[in-house]
DRENROTOR-514903 format. One line per field, with one value per residue (C-alpha): residue in one letter; y, z, x. Coordinates in steps of 0.5 Angstrom, whole numbers, plus 500, padded with zeros to 3 digits. Layout:
BEGIN
residu = c(A; ...)
v = c(Y; ...)
w = c(Z; ...)
u = c(X; ...)
END
This chain:
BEGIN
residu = c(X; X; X; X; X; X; X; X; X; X; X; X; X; X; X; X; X; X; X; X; X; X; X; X; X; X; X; X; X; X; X; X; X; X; X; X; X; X; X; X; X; X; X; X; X; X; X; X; X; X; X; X; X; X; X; X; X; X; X; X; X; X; X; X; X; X; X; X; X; X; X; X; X; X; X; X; X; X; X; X; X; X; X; X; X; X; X; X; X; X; X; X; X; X; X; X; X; X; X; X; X; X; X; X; X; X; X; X; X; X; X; X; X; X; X; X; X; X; X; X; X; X; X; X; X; X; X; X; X; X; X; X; X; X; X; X; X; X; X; X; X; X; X; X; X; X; X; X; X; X; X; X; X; X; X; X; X; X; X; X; X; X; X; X; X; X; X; X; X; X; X; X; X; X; X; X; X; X; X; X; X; X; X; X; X; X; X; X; X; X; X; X; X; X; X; X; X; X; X; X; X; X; X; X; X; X; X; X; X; X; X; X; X; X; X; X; X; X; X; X; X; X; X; X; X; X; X; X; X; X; X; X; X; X; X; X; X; X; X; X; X; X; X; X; X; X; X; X; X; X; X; X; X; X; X; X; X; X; X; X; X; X; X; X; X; X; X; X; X; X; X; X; X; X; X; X; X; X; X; X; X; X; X; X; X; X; X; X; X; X; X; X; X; X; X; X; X; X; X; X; X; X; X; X; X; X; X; X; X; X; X; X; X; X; X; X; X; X; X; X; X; X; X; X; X; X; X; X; X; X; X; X; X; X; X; X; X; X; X; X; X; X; X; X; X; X; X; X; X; X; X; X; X; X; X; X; X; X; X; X; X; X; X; X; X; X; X; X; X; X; X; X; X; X; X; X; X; X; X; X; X; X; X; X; X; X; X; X; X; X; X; X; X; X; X; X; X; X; X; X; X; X; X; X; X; X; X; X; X; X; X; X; X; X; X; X; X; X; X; X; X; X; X; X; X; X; X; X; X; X; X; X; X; X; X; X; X; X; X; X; X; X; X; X; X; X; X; X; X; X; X; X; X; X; X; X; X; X; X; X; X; X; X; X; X; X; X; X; X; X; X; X; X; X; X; X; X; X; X; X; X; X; X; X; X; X; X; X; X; X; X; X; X; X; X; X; X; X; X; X; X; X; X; X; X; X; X; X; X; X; X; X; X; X; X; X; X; X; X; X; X; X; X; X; X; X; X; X; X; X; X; X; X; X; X; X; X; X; X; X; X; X; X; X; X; X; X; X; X; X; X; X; X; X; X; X; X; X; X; X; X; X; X; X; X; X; X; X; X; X; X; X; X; X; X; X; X; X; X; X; X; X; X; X; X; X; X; X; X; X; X; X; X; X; X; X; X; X; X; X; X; X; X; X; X; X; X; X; X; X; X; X; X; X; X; X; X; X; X; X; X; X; X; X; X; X; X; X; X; X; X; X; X; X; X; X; X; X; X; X; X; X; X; X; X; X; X; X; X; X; X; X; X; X; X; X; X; X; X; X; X; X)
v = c(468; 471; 479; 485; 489; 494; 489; 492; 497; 491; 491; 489; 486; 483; 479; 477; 475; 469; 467; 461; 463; 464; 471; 471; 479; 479; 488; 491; 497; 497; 500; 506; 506; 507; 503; 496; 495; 490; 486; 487; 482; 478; 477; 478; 478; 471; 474; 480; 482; 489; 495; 492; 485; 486; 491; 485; 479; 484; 486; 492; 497; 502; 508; 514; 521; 528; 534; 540; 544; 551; 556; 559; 556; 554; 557; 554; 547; 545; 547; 540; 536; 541; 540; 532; 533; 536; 534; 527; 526; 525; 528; 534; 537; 545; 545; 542; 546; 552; 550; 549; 555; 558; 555; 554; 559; 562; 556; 553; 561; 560; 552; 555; 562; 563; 565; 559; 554; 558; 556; 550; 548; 551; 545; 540; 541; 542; 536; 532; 533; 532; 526; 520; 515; 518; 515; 518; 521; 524; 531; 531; 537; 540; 541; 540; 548; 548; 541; 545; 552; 548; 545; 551; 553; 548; 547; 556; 553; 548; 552; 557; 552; 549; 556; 556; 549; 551; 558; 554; 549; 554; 559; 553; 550; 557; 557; 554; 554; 557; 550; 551; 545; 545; 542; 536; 539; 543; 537; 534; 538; 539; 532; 533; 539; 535; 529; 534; 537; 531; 529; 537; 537; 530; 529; 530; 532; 531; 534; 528; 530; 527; 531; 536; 540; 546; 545; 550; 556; 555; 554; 561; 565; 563; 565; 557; 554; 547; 546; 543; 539; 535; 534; 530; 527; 524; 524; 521; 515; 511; 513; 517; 512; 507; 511; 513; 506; 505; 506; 508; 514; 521; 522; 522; 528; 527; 533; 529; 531; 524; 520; 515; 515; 508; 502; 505; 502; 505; 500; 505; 512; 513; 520; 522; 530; 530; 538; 535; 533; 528; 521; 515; 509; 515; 517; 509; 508; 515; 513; 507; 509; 510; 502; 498; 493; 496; 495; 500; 503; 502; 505; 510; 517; 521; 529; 533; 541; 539; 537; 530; 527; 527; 523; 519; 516; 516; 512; 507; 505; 503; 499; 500; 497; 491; 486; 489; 495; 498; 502; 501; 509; 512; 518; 521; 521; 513; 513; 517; 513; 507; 509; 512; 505; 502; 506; 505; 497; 498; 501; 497; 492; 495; 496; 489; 487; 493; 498; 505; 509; 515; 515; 515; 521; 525; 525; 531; 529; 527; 526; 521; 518; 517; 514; 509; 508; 506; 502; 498; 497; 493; 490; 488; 486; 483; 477; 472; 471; 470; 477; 481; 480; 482; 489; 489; 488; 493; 497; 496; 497; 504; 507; 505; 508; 515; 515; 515; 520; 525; 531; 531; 537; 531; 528; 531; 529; 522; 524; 523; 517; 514; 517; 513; 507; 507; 508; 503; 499; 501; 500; 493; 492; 495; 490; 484; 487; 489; 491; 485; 489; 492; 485; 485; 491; 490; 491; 484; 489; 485; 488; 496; 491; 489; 495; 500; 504; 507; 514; 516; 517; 517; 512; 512; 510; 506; 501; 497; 493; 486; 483; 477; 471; 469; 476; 475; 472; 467; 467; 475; 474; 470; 473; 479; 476; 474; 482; 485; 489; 487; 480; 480; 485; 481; 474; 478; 481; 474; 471; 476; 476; 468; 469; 475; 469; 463; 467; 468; 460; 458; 461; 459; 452; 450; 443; 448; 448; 444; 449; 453; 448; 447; 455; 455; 447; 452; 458; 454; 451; 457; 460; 454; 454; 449; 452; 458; 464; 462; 455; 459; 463; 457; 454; 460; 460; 454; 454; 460; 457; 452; 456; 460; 454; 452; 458; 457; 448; 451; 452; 446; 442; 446; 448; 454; 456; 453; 447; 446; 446; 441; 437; 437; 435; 429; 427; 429; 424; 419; 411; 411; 414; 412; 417; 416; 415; 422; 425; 421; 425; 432; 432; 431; 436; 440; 438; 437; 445; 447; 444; 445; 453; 451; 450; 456; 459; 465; 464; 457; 455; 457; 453; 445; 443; 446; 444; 437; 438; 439; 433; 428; 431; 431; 424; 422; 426; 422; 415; 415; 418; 417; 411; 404; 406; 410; 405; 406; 410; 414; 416; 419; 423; 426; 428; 431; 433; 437; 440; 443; 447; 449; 450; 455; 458; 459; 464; 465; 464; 468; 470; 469; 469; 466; 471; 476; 474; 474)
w = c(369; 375; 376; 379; 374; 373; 369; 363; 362; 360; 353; 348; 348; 354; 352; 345; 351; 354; 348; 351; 358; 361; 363; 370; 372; 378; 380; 385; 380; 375; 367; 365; 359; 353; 355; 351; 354; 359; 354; 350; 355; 358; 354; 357; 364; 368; 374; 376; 382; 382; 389; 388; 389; 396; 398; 397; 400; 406; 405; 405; 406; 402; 400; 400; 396; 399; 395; 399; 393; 396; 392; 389; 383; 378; 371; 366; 364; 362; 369; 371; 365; 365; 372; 372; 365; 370; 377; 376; 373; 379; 383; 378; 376; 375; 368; 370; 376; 372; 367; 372; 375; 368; 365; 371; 375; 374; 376; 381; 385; 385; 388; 394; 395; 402; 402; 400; 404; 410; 408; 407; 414; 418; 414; 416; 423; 423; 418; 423; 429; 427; 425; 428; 428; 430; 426; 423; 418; 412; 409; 402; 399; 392; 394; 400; 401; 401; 406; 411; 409; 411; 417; 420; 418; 421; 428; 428; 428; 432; 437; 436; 437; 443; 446; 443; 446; 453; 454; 451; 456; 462; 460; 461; 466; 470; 466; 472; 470; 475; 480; 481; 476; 469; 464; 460; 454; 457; 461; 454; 451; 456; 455; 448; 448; 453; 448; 443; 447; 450; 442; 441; 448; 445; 438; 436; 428; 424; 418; 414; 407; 404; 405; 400; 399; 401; 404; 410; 407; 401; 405; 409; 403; 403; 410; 412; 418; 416; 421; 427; 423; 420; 426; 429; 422; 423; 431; 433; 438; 436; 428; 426; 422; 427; 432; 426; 425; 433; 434; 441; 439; 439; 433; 429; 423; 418; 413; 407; 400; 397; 402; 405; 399; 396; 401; 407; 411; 418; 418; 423; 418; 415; 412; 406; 406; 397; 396; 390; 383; 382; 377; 374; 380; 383; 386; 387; 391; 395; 397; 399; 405; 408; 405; 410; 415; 422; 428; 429; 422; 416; 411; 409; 407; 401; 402; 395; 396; 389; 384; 383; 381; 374; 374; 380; 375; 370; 374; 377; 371; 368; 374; 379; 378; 379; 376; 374; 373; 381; 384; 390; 391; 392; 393; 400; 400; 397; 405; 407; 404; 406; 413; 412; 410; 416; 420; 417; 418; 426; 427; 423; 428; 433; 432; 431; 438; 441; 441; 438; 437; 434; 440; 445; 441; 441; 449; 452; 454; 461; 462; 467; 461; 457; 461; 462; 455; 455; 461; 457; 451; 455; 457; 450; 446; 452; 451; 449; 447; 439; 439; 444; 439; 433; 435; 438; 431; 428; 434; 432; 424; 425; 429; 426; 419; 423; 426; 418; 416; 420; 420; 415; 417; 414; 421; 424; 420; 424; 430; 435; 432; 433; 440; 442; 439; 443; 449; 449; 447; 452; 458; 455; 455; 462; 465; 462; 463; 471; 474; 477; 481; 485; 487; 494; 495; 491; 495; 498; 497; 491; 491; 491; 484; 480; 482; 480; 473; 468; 471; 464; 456; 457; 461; 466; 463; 470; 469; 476; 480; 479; 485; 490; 490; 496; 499; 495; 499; 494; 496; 496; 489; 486; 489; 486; 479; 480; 480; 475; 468; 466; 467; 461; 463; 470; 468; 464; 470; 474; 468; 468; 476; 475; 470; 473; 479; 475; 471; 478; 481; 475; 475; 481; 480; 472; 475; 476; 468; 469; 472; 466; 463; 466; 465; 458; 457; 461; 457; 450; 452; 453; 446; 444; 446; 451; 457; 458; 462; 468; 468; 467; 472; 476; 474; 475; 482; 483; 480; 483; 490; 488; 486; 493; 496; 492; 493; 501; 500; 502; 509; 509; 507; 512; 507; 503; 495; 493; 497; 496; 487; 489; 492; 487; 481; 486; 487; 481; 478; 483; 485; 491; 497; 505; 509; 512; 505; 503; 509; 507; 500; 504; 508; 501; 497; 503; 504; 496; 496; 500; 498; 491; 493; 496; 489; 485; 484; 479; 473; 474; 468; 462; 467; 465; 472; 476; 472; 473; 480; 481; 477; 480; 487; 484; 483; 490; 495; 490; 489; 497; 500; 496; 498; 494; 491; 485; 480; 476; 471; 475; 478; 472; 470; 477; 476; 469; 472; 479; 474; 468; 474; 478; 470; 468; 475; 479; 474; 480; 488; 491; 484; 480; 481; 487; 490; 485; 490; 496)
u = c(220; 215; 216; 212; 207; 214; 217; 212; 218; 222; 225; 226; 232; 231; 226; 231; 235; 231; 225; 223; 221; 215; 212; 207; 206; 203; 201; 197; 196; 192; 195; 193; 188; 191; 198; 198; 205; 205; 200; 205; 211; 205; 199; 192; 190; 188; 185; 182; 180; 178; 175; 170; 171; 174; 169; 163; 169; 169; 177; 176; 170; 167; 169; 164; 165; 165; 166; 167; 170; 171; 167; 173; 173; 176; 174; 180; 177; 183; 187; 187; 190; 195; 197; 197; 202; 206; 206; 206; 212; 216; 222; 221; 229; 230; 228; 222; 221; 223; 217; 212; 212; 213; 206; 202; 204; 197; 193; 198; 196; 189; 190; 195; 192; 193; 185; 183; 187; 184; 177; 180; 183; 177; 173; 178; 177; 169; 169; 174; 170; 164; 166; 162; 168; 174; 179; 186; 186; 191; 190; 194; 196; 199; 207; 211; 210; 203; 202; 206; 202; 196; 198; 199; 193; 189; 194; 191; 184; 185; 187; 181; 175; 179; 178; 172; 169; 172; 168; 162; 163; 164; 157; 154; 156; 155; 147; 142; 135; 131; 129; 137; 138; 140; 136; 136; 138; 144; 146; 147; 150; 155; 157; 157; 162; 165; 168; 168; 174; 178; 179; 181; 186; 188; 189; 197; 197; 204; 207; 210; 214; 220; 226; 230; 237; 236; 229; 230; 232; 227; 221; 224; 224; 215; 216; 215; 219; 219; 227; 222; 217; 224; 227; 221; 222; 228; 229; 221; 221; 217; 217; 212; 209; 208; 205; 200; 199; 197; 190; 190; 195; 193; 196; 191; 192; 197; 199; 203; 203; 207; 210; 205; 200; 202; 204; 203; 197; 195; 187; 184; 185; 178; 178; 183; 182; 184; 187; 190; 190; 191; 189; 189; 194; 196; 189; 186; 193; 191; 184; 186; 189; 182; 179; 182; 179; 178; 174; 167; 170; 163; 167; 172; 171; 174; 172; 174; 177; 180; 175; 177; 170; 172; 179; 175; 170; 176; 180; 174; 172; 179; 180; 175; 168; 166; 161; 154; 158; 159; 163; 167; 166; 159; 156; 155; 147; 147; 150; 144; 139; 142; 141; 134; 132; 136; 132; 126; 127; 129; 123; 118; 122; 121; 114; 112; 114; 109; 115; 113; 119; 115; 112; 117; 120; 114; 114; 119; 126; 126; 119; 116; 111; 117; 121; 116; 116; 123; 122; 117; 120; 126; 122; 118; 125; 131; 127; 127; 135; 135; 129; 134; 139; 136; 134; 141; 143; 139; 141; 148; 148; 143; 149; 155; 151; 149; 156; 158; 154; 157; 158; 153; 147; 142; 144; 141; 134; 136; 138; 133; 130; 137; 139; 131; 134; 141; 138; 133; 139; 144; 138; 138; 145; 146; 141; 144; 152; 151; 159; 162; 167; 161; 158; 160; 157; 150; 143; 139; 132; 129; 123; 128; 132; 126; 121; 128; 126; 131; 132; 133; 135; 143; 144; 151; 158; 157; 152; 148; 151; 149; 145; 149; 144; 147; 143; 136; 131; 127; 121; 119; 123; 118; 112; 115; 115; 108; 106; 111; 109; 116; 117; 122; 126; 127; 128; 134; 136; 136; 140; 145; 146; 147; 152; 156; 156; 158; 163; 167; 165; 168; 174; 176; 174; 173; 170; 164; 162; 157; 152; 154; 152; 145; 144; 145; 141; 135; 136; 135; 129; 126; 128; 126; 119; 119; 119; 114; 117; 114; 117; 124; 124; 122; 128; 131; 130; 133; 139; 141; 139; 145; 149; 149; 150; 156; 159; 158; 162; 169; 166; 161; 168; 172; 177; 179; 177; 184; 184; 176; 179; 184; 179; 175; 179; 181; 174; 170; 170; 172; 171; 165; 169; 168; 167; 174; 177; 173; 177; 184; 183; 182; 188; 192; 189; 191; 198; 199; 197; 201; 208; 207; 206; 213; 216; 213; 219; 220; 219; 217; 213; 219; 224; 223; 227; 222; 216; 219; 221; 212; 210; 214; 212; 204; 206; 210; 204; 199; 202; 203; 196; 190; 187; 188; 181; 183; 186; 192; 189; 185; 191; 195; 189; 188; 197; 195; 189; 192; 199; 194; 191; 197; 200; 194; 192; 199; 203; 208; 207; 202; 200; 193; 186; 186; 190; 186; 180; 183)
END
């Protein structure tokens, strides 16, 4: 008999009545210690696999812990055990209501105490702010009461910091300096407040708790209007739980005291606010909300205003810890310390290939010897390839750890260091990572390209355009290469432009690959060591000059783009053509085109008649206008050829990227 971890309660008679069968439990919650009765029905455990494990497979990310406890303490040690007696016996009848407000009547009032909450709300929205990855994230509170009480708290805070941000944001924009400029460090700020009020203005926040008898007028007589809240419950389009799963929803803050706290996975939530007690499965199920994998996302967050810490330990140590006794949980300051030692080893990187960080960071924001210094470090680590992409990495894990330890006030030890690291890697990125949309308009001064400096430390959002090779005059290229200080960064700059060019020739006509592969056979070599700089760029040259001349074929050939591709698929490869064989096939690339266009009806890729209705004229137009050459191989190749082209490039008539590039 297979069963879930619920099967422990199966009883004895159920187990008289079947003495021959074979019980295998699989469960997802771990036993509470001290309770032998699942072993009692299925015998010792086969396999484990614990928080740990999937941490370290990569499953899930690690957890690190905040207490953030407010300074009203509690002073009865035994509070919490009493609490958890009580609470966790689920959907508590009368009587039981009737006992807990009579026993802990008390040390549920210190719990819920509206001094407390407020403190506790202003937290929240400092803490969700100052985050550095904005994920969602759940608050969860003691009772239904208390979920909306905080609720309203934190939507009134809310509301005071967005007002607080847009004076902040006027003062300063209003602030000039005394050159009729702001400085540097306004202009940062700005841009810090900025972001800061898009997430106030955008962010949607919920509460979320399951419904009752008579729950209007109880939360009435607490001076609660819970009615708005229920409605949105029940009428929301989409669910509310399917618009917290969507990553790029505003809803980002839910208010919960039960529901959604076991097998409800929302991936980018990664902060869990505990304003509850809470123990044993009951807590491990609640702080996994904030485990699960997400792109950007190092690790999830639990902040504590409950003082779980005690029945957090607890509860590792009965199912939690892995091998070697490691916890999946860790203290906030081991992220501290493991940021502080990433950084230490960037840094190191760094200074090995002549980069000093310390350096730079010492020179004034916004200065000419500093933007230099950045200048200089692009140049020192965008290439070779493999070197460019470990600073990168470096670059990207110090990032990812600082944007974790916010809103720490120890970040601020890292900030500087770190905000010298992003730009040196953002200056490389915008070099290899020109838009492709501005080519047309790009400058053909080469001299003004390779001479351009960084204009400072934050970049633009907008990065350079990349160059058009057809305007490059070559030979002041090279001799401009011959004079620079920064050969690697312009040897990148070049590589950039030729792949931004050859990403668009290929598009238009996949029988180009070939150049790609020719530019990547070069870029290895000098990876390799093969080639040096000098010899790259050379080749460099060469092949862009190739590349400006193919880009120009459809008019050397007298045809246009689309017509010049149906030639080649035709031609590449092809038997040994005479020059009136070779305008033969010309002609039939023009007017193959041209009739397929005719058959493009609406939706014609899902309608197998008219895919049936091109082929058979792929075959006709080709069967009786190439030339007797082509064998009969050859030309089933070139009908499979020509669909497969029409296939993926013409999704309907006048549609695709051929009339993208028009």
């Amino acid at each position: 008999m297979l069963g879930w971890e619920r099967l422990r309660r199966l009883n004895k008679t159920g187990i008289r009545c079947l003495p021959k069968a074979l019980f295998l439990a699989f469960t997802g919650t771990p036993l509470i210690a001290g309770e032998e009765r699942t072993k009692e029905v299925f015998g010792d455990y086969v396999s484990i696999y614990d928080f740990q494990q999937s941490v370290e497979d990569g499953a899930t990310v690690p957890l690190f812990y905040e207490n953030r406890t407010p300074e009203l303490q509690l002073v009865n040690p035994d509070l919490n055990e009493n609490i958890y007696d009580l609470i966790e016996a689920a959907e508590l009848d009368p009587e039981q209501e009737a006992k807990l407000e009579k026993e802990l009547s008390k040390q549920y009032h210190i719990l819920t105490r509206d001094d407390r909450l407020e403190t506790v709300a202003q937290d929240i929205v400092r803490h969700f702010l100052g985050r550095g990855f904005v994920g969602k994230a759940m608050v969860v509170s003691i009772d239904k009461a208390t979920a909306l009480k905080i609720h309203d708290k934190v939507r009134k805070n809310w509301a005071a910091e967005t007002e607080r941000v847009k004076r902040e944001i006027a003062a300063r924009t209003n602030y000039r300096a005394r050159e009729g400029e702001r400085p540097r460090e306004t202009q940062e700020s700005l841009a810090d407040l900025s972001k800061r009020l898009d997430v106030l203005k955008t962010t949607d926040m919920a509460l979320i708790v399951s419904p009752g008898q008579n729950e209007i007028e109880q939360m009435k007589k607490q001076g609660l209007d819970i009615a708005p809240h229920r409605k949105r419950m029940n009428e929301s389009q989409p669910p509310l739980d399917e618009k917290f799963k969507d990553p790029d929803g505003p809803l980002r803050l839910v208010f919960l005291c039960a529901m959604w706290l076991t097998g409800f996975d929302a991936p980018s939530c990664s902060t869990v606010y505990l304003d509850k007690p809470m123990r044993n499965h009951t807590l491990m199920q609640t702080i996994a909300r904030a485990n699960r994998v997400f792109p950007g996302k190092h690790s999830g967050v639990i902040v504590d205003y409950a003082n779980v810490l005690a029945s957090l330990e607890k509860a590792l140590a009965i199912y939690g810890t892995g091998k070697g006794g490691k916890t999946p949980v860790r203290d906030k300051k081991k992220l501290v310390e493991e940021l502080r030692k990433t950084l230490d080893y960037a840094t190191e990187f760094c200074a090995q290939h002549g980069v000093m960080l310390v350096a730079i960071e010492q020179l004034p924001a916004g200065s000419m010897g500093r933007l230099q210094r950045v200048d200089d470090a692009v140049n020192a680590l965008i290439s070779p390839d493999p070197l460019r992409r470990e600073f990168l990495d470096h670059e990207r894990l110090v990032t990812t750890l600082y944007g974790a330890v916010k809103p720490d006030p120890v970040a601020v030890e890292f900030s500087g260091r770190v905000a010298c690291l992003a730009a040196i890697a953002d200056a490389v990125r915008t070099k290899l990572n020109p838009n492709p949309a501005d080519i047309s308009s790009v400058m053909g001064d080469m001299a003004r390209l390779l001479d351009a400096s960084i204009t400072g430390v934050n970049l633009p959002a907008k990065p350079s355009p990349a160059m058009d090779l057809s305007k490059i005059d070559f030979e002041a290229l090279r001799q401009r290469f011959k004079e620079s200080k920064h050969r690697n960064t312009d040897l990148e700059v070049l590589k950039a432009a030729i792949r931004a060019q050859l990403e668009k020739l290929i598009r238009l006509n996949k029988t180009r690959a070939d150049f790609a592969e020719k530019l990547e056979a070069l870029i290895e070599s000098y990876n390799a060591g093969s080639r040096n700089i000098e010899e790259l760029f050379e080749e460099l040259v060469k092949l862009s000059r190739s590349l400006s001349s193919e880009q120009e074929r459809h008019v050397r050939e007298n045809m246009t783009e689309e017509e010049l591709v149906i030639f080649d698929i035709l031609t590449r490869p092809a038997p040994e053509l005479s020059p009136d064989e070779r305008a033969e096939v010309k002609k039939i690339a023009r007017e193959l085109l041209n009739r397929l266009k005719q058959l493009l009806v609406l939706n014609w890729r899902q309608k197998s008649t008219a895919r049936s209705q091109l082929k058979l004229t792929i075959e006709d137009v080709l069967d009786t206008g190439l030339p007797r050459v082509y064998s009969p191989e050859l030309y089933q190749q070139k009908c499979s050829a020509v669909f497969e082209h029409i296939y993926e490039n013409y999704p309907e008539r006048d549609a695709g990227v051929y009339a993208a590039a028009g």
